[in-house]
N, C-alpha and C positions, 0 to 999 in steps of 0.2 A: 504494500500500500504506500508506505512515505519512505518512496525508496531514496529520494532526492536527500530528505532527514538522515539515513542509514550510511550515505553514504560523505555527505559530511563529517559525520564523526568519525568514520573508518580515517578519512581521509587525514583527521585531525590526532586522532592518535596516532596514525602512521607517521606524522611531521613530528612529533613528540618523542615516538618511539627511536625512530630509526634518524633523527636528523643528529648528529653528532654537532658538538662545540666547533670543530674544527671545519664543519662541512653547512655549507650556505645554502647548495639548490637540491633538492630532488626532482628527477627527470619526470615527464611524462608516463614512461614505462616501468617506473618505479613503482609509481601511484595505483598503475595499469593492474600492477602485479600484485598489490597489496589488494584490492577490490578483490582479484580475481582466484586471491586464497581463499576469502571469507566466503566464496563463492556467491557474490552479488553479480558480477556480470551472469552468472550462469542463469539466477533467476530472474533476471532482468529480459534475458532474450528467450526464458521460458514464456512470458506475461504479454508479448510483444504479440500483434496478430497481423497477420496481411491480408487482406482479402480483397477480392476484384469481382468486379460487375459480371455479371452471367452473359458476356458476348458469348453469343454462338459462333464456333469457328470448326467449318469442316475440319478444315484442314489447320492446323495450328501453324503458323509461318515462320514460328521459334516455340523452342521446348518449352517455355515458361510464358506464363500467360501473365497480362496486364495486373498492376496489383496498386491499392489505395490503402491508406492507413485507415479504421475505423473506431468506433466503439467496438465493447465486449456484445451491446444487443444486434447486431446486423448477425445473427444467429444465418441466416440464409444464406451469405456470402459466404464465396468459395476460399479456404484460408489457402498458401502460398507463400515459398518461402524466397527468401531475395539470394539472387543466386551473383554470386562475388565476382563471377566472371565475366559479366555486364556491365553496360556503363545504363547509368538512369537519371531522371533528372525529377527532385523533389520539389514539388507547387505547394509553396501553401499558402491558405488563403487566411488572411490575418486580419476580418474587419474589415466593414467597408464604410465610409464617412459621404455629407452631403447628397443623401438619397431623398432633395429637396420636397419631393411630391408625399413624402410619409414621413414631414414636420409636427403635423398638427396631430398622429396617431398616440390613441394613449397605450399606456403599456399593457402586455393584454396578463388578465391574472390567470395563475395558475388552472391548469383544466379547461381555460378556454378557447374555445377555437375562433381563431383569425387566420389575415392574409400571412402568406408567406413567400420568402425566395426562395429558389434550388438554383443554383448553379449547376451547369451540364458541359463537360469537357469531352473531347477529341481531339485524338493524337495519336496519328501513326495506325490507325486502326485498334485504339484503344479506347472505352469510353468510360467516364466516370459521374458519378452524380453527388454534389455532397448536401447534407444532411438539411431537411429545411430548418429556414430560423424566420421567426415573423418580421414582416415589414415595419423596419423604422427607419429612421433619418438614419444610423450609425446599426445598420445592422449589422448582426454577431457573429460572421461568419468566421469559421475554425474549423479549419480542415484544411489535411494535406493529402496529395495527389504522388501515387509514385509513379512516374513517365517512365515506361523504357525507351531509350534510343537505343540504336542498332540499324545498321545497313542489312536489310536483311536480303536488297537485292541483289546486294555485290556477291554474295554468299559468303559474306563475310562475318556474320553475324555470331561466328563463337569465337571469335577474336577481339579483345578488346581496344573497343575504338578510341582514337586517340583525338585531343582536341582539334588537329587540323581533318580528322576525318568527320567529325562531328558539325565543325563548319559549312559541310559542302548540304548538310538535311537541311533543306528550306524550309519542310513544311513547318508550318506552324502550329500555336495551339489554340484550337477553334474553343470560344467559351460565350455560352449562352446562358443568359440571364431569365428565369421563368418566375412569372410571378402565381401564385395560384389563389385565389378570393375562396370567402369562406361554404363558398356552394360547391367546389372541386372547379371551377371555371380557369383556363389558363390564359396567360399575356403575355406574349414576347414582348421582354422588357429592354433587352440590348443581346445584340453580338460583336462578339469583338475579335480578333485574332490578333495573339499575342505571339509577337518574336522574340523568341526566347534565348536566342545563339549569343545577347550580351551578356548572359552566365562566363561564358568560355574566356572572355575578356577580364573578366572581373577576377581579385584578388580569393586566393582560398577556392575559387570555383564556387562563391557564394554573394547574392547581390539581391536588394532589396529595391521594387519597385513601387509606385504609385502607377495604376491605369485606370485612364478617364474613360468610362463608358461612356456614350453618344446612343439616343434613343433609336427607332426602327418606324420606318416609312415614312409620313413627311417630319417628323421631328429627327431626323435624322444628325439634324447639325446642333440641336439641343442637349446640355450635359444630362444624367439622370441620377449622376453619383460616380464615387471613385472607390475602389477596390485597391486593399493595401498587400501585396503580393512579395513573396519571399523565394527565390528560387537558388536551388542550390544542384549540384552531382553529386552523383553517389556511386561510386567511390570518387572520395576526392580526385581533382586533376594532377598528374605527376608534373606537367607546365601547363601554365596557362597562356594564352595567345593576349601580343598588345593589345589595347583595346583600338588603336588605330586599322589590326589586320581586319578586326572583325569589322568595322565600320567601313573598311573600303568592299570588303566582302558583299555585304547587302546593299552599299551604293550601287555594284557591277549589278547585281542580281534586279536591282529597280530600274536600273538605263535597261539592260536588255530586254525586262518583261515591256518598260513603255516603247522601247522601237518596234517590237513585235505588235503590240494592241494600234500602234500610230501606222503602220504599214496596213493592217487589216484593216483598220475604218477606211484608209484612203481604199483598196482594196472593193470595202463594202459599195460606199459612195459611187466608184467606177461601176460595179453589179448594177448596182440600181437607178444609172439613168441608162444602161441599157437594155434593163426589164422597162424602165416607162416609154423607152422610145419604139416597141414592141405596140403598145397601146397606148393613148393617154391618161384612159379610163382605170389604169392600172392603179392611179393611183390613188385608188381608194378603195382598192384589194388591202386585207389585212396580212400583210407578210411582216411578218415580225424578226428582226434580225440581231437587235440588241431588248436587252428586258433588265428592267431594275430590280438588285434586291436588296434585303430587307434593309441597308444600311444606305440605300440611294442609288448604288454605284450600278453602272451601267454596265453588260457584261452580253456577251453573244449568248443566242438562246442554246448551241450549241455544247456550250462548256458547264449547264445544265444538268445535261444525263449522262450517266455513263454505264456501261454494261453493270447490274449490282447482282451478287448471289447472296441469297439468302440463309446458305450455309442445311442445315438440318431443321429451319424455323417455317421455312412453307415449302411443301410439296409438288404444287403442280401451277402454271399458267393460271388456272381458272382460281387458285384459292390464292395466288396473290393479287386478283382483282377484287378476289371479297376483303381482303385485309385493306388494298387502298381504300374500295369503296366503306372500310367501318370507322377508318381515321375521320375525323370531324371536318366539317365543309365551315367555313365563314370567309367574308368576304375581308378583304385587305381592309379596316377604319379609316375612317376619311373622316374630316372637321368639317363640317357643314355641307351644304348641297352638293350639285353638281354631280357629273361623271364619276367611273368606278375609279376608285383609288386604285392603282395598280403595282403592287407588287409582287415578284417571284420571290421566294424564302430557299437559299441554303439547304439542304438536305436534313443537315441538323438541327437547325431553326425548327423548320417542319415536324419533327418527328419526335424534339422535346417539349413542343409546346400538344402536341395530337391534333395540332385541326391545321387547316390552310386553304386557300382557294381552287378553283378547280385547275390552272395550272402548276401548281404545286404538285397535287394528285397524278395529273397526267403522266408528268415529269417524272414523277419516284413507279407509279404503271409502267412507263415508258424503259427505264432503267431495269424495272424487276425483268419483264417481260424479253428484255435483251440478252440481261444474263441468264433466261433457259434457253437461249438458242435461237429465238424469234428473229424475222425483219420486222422490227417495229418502230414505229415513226410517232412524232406528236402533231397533229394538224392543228392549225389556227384557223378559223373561223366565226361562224355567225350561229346562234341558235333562233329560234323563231322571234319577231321583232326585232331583227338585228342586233338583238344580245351577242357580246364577245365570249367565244367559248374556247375552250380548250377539250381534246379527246385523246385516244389514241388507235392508231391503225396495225393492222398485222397485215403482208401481204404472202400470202401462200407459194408455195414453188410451183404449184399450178395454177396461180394465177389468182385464188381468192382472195378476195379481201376483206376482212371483218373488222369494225366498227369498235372498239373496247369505251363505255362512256365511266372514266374512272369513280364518277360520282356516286353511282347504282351500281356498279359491275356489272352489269348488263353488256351483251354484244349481241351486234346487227353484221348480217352479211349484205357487203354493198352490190347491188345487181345494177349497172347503169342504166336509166333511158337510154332510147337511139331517138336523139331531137328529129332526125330527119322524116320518124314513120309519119304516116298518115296519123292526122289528128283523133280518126275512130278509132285507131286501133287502140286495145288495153294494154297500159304503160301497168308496168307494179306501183305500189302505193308503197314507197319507202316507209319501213317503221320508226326508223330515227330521227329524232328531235332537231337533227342538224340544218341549216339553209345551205349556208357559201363557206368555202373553204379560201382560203388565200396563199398558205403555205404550207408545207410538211416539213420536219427536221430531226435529226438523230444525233447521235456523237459524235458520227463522222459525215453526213450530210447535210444540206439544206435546198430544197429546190422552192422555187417560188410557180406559183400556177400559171402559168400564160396561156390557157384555153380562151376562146371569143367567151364564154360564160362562167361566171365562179360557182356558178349554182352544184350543191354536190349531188343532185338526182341525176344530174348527165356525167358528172366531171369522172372522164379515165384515170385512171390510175396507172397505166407504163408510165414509170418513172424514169425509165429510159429512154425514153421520146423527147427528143428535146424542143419541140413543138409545141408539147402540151408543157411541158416542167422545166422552167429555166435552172439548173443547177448553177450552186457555188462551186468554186474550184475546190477537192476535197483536202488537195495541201493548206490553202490558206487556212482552211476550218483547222488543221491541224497545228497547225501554227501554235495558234492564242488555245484549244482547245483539250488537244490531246492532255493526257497525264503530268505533269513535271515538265511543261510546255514554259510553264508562265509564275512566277510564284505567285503571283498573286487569285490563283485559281483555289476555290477553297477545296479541301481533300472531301471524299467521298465516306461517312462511317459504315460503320458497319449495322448491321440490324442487331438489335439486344431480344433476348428472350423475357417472356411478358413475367414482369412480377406478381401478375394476380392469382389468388388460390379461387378458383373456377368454384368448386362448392363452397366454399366457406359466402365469397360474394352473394351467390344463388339463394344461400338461406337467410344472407341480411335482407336483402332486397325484399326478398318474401315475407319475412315477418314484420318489413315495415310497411309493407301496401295490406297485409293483414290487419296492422293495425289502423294505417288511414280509411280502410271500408268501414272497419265496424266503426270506426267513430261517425264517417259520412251518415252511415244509416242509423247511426244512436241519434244523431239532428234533425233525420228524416222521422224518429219514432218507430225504429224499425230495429225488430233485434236480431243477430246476427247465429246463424250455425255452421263452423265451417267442416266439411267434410272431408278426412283427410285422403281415405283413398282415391275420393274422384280427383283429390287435387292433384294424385302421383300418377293416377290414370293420363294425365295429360300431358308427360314426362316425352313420349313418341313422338307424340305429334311438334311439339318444339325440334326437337334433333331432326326430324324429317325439313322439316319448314329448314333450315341452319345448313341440312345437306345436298339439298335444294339450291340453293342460295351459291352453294360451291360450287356446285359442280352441272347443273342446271338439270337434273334426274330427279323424278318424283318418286320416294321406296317408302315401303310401310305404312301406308295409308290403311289398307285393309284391317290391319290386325288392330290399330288404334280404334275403327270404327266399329271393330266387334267386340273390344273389351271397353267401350262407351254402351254400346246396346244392353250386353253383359249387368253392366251396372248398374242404367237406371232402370228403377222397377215399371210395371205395366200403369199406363196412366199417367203418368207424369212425362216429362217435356226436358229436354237438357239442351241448354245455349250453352256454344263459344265463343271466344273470342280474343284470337290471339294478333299480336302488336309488339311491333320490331323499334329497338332504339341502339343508338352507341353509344348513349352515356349513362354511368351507374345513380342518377339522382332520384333516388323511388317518390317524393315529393316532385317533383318536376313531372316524371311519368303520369302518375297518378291524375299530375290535371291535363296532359293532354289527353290520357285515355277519358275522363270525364268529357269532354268535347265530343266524342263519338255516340250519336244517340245509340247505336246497336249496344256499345259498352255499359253506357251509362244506365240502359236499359237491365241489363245483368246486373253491376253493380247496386241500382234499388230496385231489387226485384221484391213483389210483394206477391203473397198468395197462403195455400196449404202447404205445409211441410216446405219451407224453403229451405236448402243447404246450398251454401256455397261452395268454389272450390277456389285457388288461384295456384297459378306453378313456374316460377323463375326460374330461366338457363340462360347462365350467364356463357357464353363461347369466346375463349379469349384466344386473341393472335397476338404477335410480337408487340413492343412497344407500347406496352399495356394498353393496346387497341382493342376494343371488347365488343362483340354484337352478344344487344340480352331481347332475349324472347320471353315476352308474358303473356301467359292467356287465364284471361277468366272467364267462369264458368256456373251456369245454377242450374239446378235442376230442383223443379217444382211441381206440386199435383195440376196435370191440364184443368 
C-alpha cells in the first residue's frame, strides 16, 4: 500500500547504515540494491498491472500486444507484461485547465450522474480509452498511455530501435476528445494529432507539454481547453538527438507533404475545367473532390477510405453493412439556419463518438466492404428533393451492380433504363431512394460522371468508358492518398471488440420498460400482470427479425408461431409488436414506442384476464454498436 513510505525509510536507514565518516555519496545502484534485498522492488513489480484495450487483431503484427497502465477494477482488460526488448513511449495525461464552456458547472456529488470526458487514442494501430472524469473547467484527467513504437514494416521490429530510427515514424498520435451528457448522448469535443518525435530531442528522453485543443466543425478555430501532457521512453534513450535534428526532420517532412497536396490541387483545378469544358451544365453535377473534416481542413475525398479488415469482429459483407447501418446517423450541427453543415469525420472521430452523417457511414461501408475483397466505390449524389447523399456501390465481375445504402443496410441491384425505348414500353421502377449521381471514388480512384444525364435510372456504370466517367489520373490520387504518402494523412484504426455484456444489457432494459408500463397503466387505472413465459416465448422471433437484418433470409418463423398458438389459450386474442432501435435508453424507447397506436394499443390494453409480456435483445457489434429489438405483447379474453 504506502510503498512510497516503505521505501523512504529503507532508503534512510540504508544512508545511516552503510554511509561511513569517511564516505560522502552512495551511488544509484547502491540504493538499487539495498531496496532490492528487502525485497521491495520484487513486490512492487508484483502490484504493477498492464492491461490493453481488446483490439481484435487477426493476425498480431508483433508478439506483444498494445498495453495502458490502469486501475486494479478494469477487471476485463487483458493484463501484459512490458517486454524490455522494445522501445515505447509513455503519454500521460496530467489534467486539463480552461475547458471554458464547463465554468459555471457545479461539482457533481458523490453517486451522481453527470456529463463526462473520455479521451480516445490511436497509434500505430493501437487504441486506448482513459477512464471518464466529469466535465469541469480543470478537468481531472490521470492517466497514462503505454505506446509501443516499433518499425514493424522494416521487419525490424525485435530489434531495438534507436533514436534516429524512431525519427523517421511520422505517424502520429490521433486523440479524441468525447464528451458524453447525462442520457449516454455523445459530442465530439476536439481532435487533435499530437507529434510526439520532440520526446527524442528532449533531455533524459522525457518532456513535458501543454496542447491546445481547437473545437470540431465550424468552431474549428475556437480554443475549448488545454491538456497538460507528459511524454516520456521506455526504456530510456542511450542518446538523444539535438533538438535542432528533430526540428529540421518535421520541417523536410511539412515542405514535402505541402509540394505534394500544392501539385494535386493544381492537378485537380487542371481535371476540372476539363470535365466542365465536356459540358457547361456540368457544373452543377455534385463531384466532390476535396471534403472537410472534423477540424476544417480540406482533404481529397480519396484519402478517406482505405481497404479496412475487421480482423475476427465481423464475418461476412452483409453483417458489416448491418454494423455501419447500427452506428448512429446525425447530421454534422450547424448554428443557425441555412444549408447542411458539412463535414466528413476521421475514422476515429466517427467511431468514438458512435454516430456520424451519412458520409461518414458510406466511407467506413466503403472501406469495410474493400477489405473483403469487393470493387466498391462511394457515389455522391442527390436523394429525392435534391437532398445531398452519400451510398455505396459494389460492381460484380459480371457486371452487376448493387446499391449498399449504409444508413439501413439495405441493397438495390441497379438495372439501367435504355432512355432511347419507346415511351410505352415498361421501364422497371427503380426501388432506390437515389435521383442523380455526380461522382464515384475509392482509394485508388475517382471518376466524375460525364453522361448527357446524371439521373441514376439511366446512368451506366462501365467505369471504363471514358465517355461516360471522366477518371482522375490514379498516380496523382496516389500521390497525396496512398498510405505514408503525406504525413499529414490521418492513420486508419483498427476496429475494437464491443465492451457490452449482450445479457446482462437485455435484462436492464427489460426490467426498466417493465417498470415504465406498469407505472403508464397504474395513471391509466389499470393494473398490471406480466406473464413471464409468453415474454420468453418471444425470444425467436427477435433473433429471426436481427438474422434477417444480416443476412437478408427469413428462418424460424414457423416454430415461433406454433409455440405462440401453443400458449394462448382458446378464446382469447395475443398482439405483437416488435420495434428496432440503436441506442440503449429504455426511457427514450418507451416514448417512441408510445407514438405507435398499434403499441400503445398493447401497452393499455384493457379487458378479461389481461397479461402482458415484453422481451429485450440487445445484438451487439464492434465498437459498442448495439441493435436492440423489443416486442411487446398481450394477450387477452376476445
Amino acid at each position: 500500500m504506502d510503498v512510497h513510505g516503505r521505501i523512504r525509510e529503507i532508503l534512510a536507514e540504508t544512508i545511516r547504515e552503510e554511509l561511513a565518516p569517511d564516505q560522502q555519496q552512495l551511488s544509484t545502484e547502491d540504493l538499487i540494491k539495498a531496496l532490492r534485498r528487502r525485497g521491495i522492488i520484487d513486490d512492487v513489480m508484483k502490484e504493477l498491472n498492464f492491461v490493453t484495450d481488446s483490439v481484435d487483431q487477426e493476425l498480431p503484427s508483433s508478439p506483444k500486444q498494445p498495453v495502458c497502465f490502469t486501475d486494479r477494477q478494469s477487471t476485463l482488460l487483458k493484463k501484459t507484461n512490458i517486454d524490455p526488448t522494445r522501445r515505447y513511449l509513455y503519454l500521460q495525461v496530467l489534467g486539463g485547465k480552461a475547458f471554458l464552456e464547463h465554468l459555471q458547472e457545479p461539482e457533481p456529488l458523490p453517486g451522481q450522474v453527470c456529463s463526462t470526458f473520455t479521451l480516445c487514442l490511436h497509434f500505430r494501430n493501437q487504441r486506448f480509452r482513459s477512464k471518464p472524469v466529469p466535465c469541469a473547467c480543470e478537468p481531472d484527467f490521470h492517466d497514462g498511455f503505454l505506446l509501443e513504437v516499433h518499425r514493424e514494416s522494416l521487419g525490424d521490429g525485435t530489434r531495438m530501435a534507436d533514436s534516429t530510427t524512431m525519427l523517421s515514424i511520422s505517424d502520429p498520435v490521433h486523440m479524441v476528445l468525447i464528451k458524453t451528457d447525462i442520457f449516454g448522448e455523445t459530442t465530439l469535443v476536439a481532435s487533435y494529432f499530437l507529434e510526439w518525435r520532440s520526446v527524442l530531442g528532449s533531455e533524459n528522453g522525457v518532456t513535458s507539454l501543454t496542447v491546445e485543443l481547437m473545437g470540431v466543425g465550424t468552431e474549428s478555430k475556437v480554443s475549448v481547453g488545454i491538456l497538460n501532457i507528459k511524454l516520456e521512453m521506455y526504456p530510456p534513450l542511450n542518446q538523444t538527438l539535438s533538438q535542432e535534428v528533430v526540428n529540421t526532420q518535421l520541417a523536410l517532412e511539412r515542405q514535402k507533404t505541402a509540394e505534394k497536396e500544392r501539385l494535386f490541387l493544381v492537378y485537380a483545378k487542371q481535371w476540372w475545367r476539363e470535365y466542365l469544358q465536356i459540358r457547361p451544365s456540368h457544373n452543377s453535377r455534385l463531384v466532390k473532390i476535396f471534403a472537410q473534416d472534423e477540424n476544417g481542413i480540406n482533404r481529397p475525398v480519396c484519402s478517406y477510405i482505405k481497404p479496412l479488415r475487421a480482423g475476427r469482429l465481423l464475418d461476412t459483407p452483409r453483417q458489416a453493412a448491418r454494423f455501419v447501418n447500427v452506428l448512429g446517423y446525425e447530421r454534422a450541427p450547424v448554428i443557425g439556419g441555412g444549408g447542411k453543415q458539412e463535414q466528413w469525420c476521421t475514422l476515429l472521430a466517427f467511431l468514438c463518438r458512435n454516430k456520424g452523417d451519412c458520409e461518414d457511414h458510406a466511407n467506413l461501408l466503403c472501406s469495410l466492404l474493400l477489405g473483403y475483397g469487393l470493387e466498391a466505390f462511394v457515389c455522391v449524389g442527390t436523394k429525392a428533393k435534391g437532398v445531398p447523399h452519400a451510398w455505396v456501390m459494389t460492381c460484380g465481375t459480371d457486371g452487376t451492380i448493387t446499391f449498399w445504402e449504409s444508413l439501413t443496410g439495405h441493397r438495390y441491384i441497379h438495372k439501367p433504363a435504355n432512355p432511347d425505348e419507346s415511351p410505352v414500353a415498361e421501364q422497371p421502377k427503380p426501388l432506390y431512394p437515389y435521383r442523380t449521381i455526380g461522382c464515384v471514388f475509392n482509394h485508388q480512384m475517382f471518376l466524375g460522371n460525364c453522361q448527357p444525364s446524371d439521373s441514376v435510372e439511366i446512368c451506366v456504370f462501365d467505369l471504363n468508358d471514358e465517355s461516360k466517367w471522366k477518371p482522375m489520373s490514379e498516380e496523382a490520387i496516389r500521390s497525396v492518398c496512398a498510405p505514408g504518402a503525406t504525413t499529414s494523412l490521418p492513420p486508419f484504426p483498427p476496429l475494437c471488440a464491443s465492451t457490452i455484456d449482450a445479457s446482462v444489457t437485455s435484462n436492464e432494459i427489460e426490467m426498466q420498460l417493465r417498470l415504465l408500463v406498469s407505472e403508464h397503466r397504474k395513471d391509466l387505472g389499470l393494473t398490471t400482470v406480466w406473464e413471464d413465459q409468453l415474454s420468453y416465448l418471444l425470444s425467436p422471433a427477435l433473433a429471426s427479425y436481427e438474422f434477417e437484418r444480416t443476412t437478408s433470409i427469413s428462418a424460424g418463423n414457423e416454430e415461433f408461431q406454433d409455440a405462440i398458438r401453443r400458449a394462448v389459450p382458446d378464446g382469447h386474442t395475443f398482439k405483437g409488436f416488435p420495434i428496432h432501435f440503436v441506442y440503449r435508453n429504455a426511457r427514450r424507447a418507451f416514448a417512441t414506442c408510445l407514438r405507435s397506436p398499434f403499441c400503445e394499443e398493447i401497452i393499455c390494453c384493457r379487458g378479461d384476464q389481461v397479461r402482458l409480456a415484453v422481451r429485450v435483445r440487445v445484438f451487439t457489434y464492434p465498437e459498442s454498436a448495439c441493435a436492440v429489438w423489443i416486442m411487446f405483447a398481450c394477450e387477452c379474453a376476445s
